[in-house]
C-alpha positions as CSV (number, residue, x, y, z in Angstrom):
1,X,-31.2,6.9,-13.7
2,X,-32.7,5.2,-10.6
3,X,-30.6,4.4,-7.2
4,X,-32.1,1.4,-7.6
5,X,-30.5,-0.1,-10.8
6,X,-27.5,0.1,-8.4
7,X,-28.7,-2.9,-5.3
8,X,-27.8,-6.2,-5.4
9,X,-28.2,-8.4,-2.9
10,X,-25.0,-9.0,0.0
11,X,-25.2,-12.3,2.1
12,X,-24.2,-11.0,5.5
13,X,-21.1,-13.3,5.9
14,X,-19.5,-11.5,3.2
15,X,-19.4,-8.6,5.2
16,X,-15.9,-8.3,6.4
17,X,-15.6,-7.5,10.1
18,X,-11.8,-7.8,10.6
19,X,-8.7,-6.8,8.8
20,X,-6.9,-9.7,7.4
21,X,-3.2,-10.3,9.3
22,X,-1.5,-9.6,6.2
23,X,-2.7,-6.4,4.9
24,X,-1.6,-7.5,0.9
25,X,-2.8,-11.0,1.1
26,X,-6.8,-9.9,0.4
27,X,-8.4,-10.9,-3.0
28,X,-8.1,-8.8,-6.5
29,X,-10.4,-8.6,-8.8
30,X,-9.1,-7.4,-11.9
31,X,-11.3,-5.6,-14.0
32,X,-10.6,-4.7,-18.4
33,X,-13.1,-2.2,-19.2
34,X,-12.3,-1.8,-22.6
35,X,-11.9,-5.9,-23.4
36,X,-14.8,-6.4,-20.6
37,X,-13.3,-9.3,-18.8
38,X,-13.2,-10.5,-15.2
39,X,-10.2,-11.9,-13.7
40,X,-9.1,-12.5,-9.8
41,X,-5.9,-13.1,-8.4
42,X,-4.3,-11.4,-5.2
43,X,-3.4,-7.8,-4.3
44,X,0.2,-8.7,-3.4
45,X,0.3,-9.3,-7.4
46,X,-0.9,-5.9,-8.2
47,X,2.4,-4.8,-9.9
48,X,2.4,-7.0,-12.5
49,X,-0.1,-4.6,-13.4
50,X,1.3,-1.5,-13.3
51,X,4.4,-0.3,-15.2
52,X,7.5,2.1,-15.4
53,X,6.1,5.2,-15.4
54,X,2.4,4.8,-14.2
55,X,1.5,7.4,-11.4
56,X,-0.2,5.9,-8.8
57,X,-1.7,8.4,-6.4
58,X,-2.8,7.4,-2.6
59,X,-4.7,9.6,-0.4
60,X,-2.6,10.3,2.9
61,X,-5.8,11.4,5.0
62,X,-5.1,10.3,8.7
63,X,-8.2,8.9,10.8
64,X,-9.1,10.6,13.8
65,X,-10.1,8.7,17.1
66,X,-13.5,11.0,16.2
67,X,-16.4,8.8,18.0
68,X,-16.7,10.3,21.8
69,X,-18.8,9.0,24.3
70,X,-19.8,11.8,27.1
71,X,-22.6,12.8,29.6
72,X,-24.6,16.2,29.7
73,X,-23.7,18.3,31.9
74,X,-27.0,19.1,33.5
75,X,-28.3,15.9,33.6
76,X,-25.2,13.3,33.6
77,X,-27.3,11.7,30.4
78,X,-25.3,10.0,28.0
79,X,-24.2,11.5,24.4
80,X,-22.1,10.0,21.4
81,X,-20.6,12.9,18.9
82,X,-19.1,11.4,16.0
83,X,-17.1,14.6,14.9
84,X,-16.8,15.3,10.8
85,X,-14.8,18.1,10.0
86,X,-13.7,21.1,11.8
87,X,-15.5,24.2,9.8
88,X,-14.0,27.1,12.1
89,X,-10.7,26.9,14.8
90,X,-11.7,24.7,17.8
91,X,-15.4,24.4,15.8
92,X,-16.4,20.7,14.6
93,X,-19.4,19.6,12.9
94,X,-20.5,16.6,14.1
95,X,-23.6,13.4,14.7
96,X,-25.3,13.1,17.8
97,X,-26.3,9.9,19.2
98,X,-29.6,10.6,20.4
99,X,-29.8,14.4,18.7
100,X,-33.3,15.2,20.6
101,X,-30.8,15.8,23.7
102,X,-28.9,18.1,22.1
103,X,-29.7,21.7,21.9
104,X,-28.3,25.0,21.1
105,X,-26.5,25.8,24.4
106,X,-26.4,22.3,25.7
107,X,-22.5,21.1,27.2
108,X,-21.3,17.6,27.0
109,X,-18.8,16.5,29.4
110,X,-16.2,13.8,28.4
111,X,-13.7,11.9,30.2
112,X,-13.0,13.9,32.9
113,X,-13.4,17.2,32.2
114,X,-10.3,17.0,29.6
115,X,-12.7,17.8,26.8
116,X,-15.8,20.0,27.5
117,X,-18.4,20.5,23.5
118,X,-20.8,23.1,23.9
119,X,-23.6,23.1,20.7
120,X,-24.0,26.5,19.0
121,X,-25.5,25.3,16.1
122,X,-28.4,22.7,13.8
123,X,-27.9,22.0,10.8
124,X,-30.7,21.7,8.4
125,X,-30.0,18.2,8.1
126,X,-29.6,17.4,11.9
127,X,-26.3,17.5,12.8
128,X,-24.8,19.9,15.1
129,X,-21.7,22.4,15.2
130,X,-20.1,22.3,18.9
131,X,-17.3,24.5,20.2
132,X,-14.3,22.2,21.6
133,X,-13.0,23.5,24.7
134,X,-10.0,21.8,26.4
135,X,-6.3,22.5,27.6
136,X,-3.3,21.4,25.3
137,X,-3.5,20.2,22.0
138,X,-6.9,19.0,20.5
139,X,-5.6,15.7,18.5
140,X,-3.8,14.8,21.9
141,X,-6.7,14.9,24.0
142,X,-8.9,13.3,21.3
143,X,-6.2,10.4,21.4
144,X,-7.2,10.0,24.9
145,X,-11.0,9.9,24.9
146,X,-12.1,9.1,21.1
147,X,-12.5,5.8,19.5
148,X,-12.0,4.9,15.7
149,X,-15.0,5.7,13.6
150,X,-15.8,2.3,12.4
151,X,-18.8,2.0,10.1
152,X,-21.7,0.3,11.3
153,X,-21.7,-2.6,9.6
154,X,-18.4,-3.5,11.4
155,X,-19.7,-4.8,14.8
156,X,-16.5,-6.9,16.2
157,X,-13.9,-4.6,18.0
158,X,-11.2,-3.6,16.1
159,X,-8.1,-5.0,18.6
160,X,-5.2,-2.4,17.0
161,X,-6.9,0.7,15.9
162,X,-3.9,1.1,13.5
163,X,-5.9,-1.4,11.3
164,X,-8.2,1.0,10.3
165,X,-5.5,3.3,9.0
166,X,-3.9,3.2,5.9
167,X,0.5,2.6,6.2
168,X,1.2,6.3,4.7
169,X,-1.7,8.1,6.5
170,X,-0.1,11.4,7.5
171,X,-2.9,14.4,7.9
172,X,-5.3,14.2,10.7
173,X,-8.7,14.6,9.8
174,X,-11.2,12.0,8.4
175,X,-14.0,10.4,10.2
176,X,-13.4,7.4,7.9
177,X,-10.8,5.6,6.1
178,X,-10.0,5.8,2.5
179,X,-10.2,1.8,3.0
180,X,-8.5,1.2,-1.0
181,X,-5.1,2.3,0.6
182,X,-5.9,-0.3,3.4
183,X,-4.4,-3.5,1.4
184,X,-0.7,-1.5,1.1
185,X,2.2,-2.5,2.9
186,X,5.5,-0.6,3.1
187,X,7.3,-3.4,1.2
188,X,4.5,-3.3,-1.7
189,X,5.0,0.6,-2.1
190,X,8.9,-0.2,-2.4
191,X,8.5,-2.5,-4.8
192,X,6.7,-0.6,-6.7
193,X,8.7,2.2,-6.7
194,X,11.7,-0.1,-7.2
195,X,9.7,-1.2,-10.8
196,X,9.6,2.4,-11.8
197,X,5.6,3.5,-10.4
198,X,5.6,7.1,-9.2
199,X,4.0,7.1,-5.8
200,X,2.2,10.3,-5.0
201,X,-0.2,11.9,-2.3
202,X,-3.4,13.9,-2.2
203,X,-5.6,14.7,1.0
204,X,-9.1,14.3,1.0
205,X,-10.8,14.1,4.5
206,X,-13.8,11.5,4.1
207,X,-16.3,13.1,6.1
208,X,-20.2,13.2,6.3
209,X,-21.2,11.4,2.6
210,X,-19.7,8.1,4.2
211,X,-22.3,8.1,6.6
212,X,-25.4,8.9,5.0
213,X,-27.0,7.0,2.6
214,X,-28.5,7.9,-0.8
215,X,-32.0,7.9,0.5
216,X,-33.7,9.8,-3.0
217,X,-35.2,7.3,-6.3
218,X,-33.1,8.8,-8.5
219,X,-29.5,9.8,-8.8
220,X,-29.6,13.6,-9.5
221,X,-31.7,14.2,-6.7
222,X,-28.7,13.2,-4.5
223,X,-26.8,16.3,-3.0
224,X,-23.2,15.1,-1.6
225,X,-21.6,16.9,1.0
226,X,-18.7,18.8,0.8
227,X,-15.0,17.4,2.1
228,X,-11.6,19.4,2.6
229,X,-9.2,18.5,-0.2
230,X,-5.2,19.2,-1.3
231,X,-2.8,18.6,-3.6
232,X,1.2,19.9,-3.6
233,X,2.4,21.8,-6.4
234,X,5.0,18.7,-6.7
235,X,2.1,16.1,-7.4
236,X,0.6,18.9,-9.7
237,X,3.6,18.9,-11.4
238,X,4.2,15.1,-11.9
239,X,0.9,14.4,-13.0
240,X,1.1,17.1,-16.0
241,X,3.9,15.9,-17.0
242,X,2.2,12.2,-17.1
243,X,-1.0,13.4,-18.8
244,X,1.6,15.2,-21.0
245,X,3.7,12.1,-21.9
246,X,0.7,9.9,-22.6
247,X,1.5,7.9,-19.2
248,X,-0.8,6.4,-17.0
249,X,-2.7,7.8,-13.7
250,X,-4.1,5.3,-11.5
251,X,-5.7,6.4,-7.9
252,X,-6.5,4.0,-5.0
253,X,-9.6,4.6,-3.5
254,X,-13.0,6.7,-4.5
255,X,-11.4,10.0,-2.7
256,X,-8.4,10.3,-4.7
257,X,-10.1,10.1,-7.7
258,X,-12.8,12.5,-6.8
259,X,-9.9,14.8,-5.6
260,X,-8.0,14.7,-9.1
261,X,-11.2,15.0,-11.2
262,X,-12.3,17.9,-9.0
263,X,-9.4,19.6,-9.7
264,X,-9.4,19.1,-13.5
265,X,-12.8,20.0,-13.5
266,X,-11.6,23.4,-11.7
267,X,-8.7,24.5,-13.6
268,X,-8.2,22.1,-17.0
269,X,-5.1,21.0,-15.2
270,X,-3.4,19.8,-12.0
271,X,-2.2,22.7,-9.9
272,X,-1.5,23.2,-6.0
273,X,-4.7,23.9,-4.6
274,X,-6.6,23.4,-1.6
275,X,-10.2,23.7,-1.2
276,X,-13.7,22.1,-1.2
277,X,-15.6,20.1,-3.6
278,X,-19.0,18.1,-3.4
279,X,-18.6,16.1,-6.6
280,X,-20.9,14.0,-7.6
281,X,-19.8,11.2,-9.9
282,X,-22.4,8.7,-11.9
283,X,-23.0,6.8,-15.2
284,X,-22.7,9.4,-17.9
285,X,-19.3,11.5,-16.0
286,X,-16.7,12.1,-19.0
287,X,-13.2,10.9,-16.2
288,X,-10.6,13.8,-17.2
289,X,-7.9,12.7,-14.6
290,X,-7.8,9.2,-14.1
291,X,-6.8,5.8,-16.4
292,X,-6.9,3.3,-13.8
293,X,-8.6,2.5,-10.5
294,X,-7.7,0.6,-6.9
295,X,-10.6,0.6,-4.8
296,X,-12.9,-1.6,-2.4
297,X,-16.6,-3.4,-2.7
298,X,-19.0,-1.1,-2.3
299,X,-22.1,-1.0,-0.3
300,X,-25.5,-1.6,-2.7
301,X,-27.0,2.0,-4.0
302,X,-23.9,3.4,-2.6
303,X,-22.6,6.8,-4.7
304,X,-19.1,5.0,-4.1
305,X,-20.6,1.7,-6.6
306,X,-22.2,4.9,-8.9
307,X,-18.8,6.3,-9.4
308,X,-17.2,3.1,-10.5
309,X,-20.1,2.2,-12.5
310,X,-19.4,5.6,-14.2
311,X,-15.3,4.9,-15.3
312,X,-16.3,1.4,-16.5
313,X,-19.7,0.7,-16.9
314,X,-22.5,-0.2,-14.7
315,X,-23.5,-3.3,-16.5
316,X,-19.6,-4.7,-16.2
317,X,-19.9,-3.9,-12.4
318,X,-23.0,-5.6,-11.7
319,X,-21.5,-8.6,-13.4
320,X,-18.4,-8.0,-11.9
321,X,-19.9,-7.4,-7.9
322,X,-22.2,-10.6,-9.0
323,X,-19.3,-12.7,-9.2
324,X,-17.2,-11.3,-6.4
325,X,-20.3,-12.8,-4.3
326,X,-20.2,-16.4,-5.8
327,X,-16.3,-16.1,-5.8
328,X,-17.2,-15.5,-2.3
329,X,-14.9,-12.4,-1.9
330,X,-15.1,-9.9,1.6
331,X,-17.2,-6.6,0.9
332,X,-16.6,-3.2,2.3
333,X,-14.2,-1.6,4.6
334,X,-12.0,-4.4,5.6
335,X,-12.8,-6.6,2.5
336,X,-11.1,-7.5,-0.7
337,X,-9.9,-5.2,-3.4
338,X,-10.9,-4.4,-7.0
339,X,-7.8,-3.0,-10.0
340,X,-10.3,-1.4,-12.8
341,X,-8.2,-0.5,-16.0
């Protein structure tokens, strides 16, 4: 299958580059994959389309401020790192803005000395491992000097960095949002917990695959990168007991689903686990975990619009991303929101 049966053109105004005030009051599109039908309303109304009973599972990832601006330290020059994932204690993996500069043994100074990153390491596919030394605690002093990770099709300033940060984030380490989870609002969880949903958590930590595009002609050239993953023994548990009572699991956001189908690829089951996984999901995936989907518009030839394409079909997408564009919805990280069922 070719990337390119995946593009569509995007007029540029539909890009959204702010978060709406009210984070429920963005568009839905509601997608029937088995009727194939189209319909919109908004994503405050999402509970009339979930029931008593339906398990709907966020990822609680937390951003981190994990874009730093610094200057070498032999020659004052100026260095962005926009850190990943930590692979070892006080080591990070991370994109350097301009990488020629970088080199093994090269120190970047930022802020004031509060946060000194030496590189030990290239990768094969440029980026570079540096060891983090500072005094205190790391996310503290990253608070301090980092910025929010916005992608780079966002290119207004984001005035409360909270925005970009989902209402139940709760464990630090994604360079990105899990933007689905974006459009909750504490009194939209309650209500739905008040009609009977189960509301449950996984981590995943979006790192390096958000950035990088799928730059090969056909899909299974494409090699994803690995992110860190989790899920508690009591999410586990309530999700077997939903598969095992015939009820409904829906997951908000391409991360949480990856997460739950990497798991019951792994084990036939959900279990408490932690771990890795590079999952790769496109047109012809058999979906083990899920029965419903929250999630954003993607970008074109995106493995995010593959994996979607893959749960309902990709000619039901096409139609469906062709007429969020004439319906003039808001695409991408701070844009409108699509309920596939």
């Amino acid at each position: 299958m070719r990337v390119e049966d995946f593009d569509f053109e995007l007029p540029e105004r539909l890009i959204a580059q702010t978060p709406l005030a009210d984070r429920s009051s963005s568009k839905l599109m509601v997608v029937n994959k088995d009727a194939q039908t189209i319909s919109h309303d908004v994503f405050s109304h999402l509970l009339n389309y979930l029931q008593a009973g339906d398990c709907l599972v966020l990822n609680d990832s937390k951003v981190i401020p994990a874009r730093l601006h610094g200057a070498k330290a032999e020659t004052g020059g100026h260095v962005e790192l926009l850190l990943l994932k930590e692979t070892m204690a006080n080591h990070w993996e991370a994109l350097v803005k301009p990488a020629k500069r970088v080199k093994v043994g090269t120190k970047i100074i930022f802020g004031e000395g509060q946060l000194v990153a030496e590189c030990t390491d290239i990768l094969a596919d440029g980026g570079r491992i540096f060891h983090m030394q500072y005094e205190g605690i790391f996310y503290e002093v990253l608070d301090q000097l980092g910025t929010m990770p916005l992608p780079p099709y966002i290119t207004e300033q984001l005035e409360d960095r909270d925005r970009y940060q989902t209402v139940y984030a709760k464990h630090q380490g994604s360079a990105a949002a899990p933007t689905a989870g974006l459009h909750f609002t504490p009194e939209l969880l309650a209500a739905l917990e008040d009609k009977g949903v189960n509301i449950l958590t996984v981590t995943l930590h979006v790192g390096l695959g958000t950035f990088r595009p799928v730059a090969v002609d056909t899909i299974d050239e494409h090699t994803m990168h690995a992110e860190y993953y989790e899920m508690t023994a009591e999410t586990a548990a309530t999700l077997n007991q939903a598969k095992a009572d015939g009820r409904r699991i829906i997951t908000v956001g391409t991360t949480s689903t990856r997460t739950l189908e990497s798991i019951m690829q792994l084990y036939g089951q959900f279990q408490a686990c932690s771990g890795w996984t590079d999952i790769f999901i496109y047109p012809g995936y058999e979906f083990k975990a899920i029965d419903g989907l929250v999630t954003n518009f993607h970008l074109p030839k995106s493995t995010l619009i593959m994996l979607i394409s893959a749960f309902a079909n990709q000619e039901l997408i096409m139609n469906a991303y062709h007429e969020a564009i004439a319906n003039e919805y808001r695409f991408f990280s701070f844009g409108d929101s699509m309920f596939i069922y």
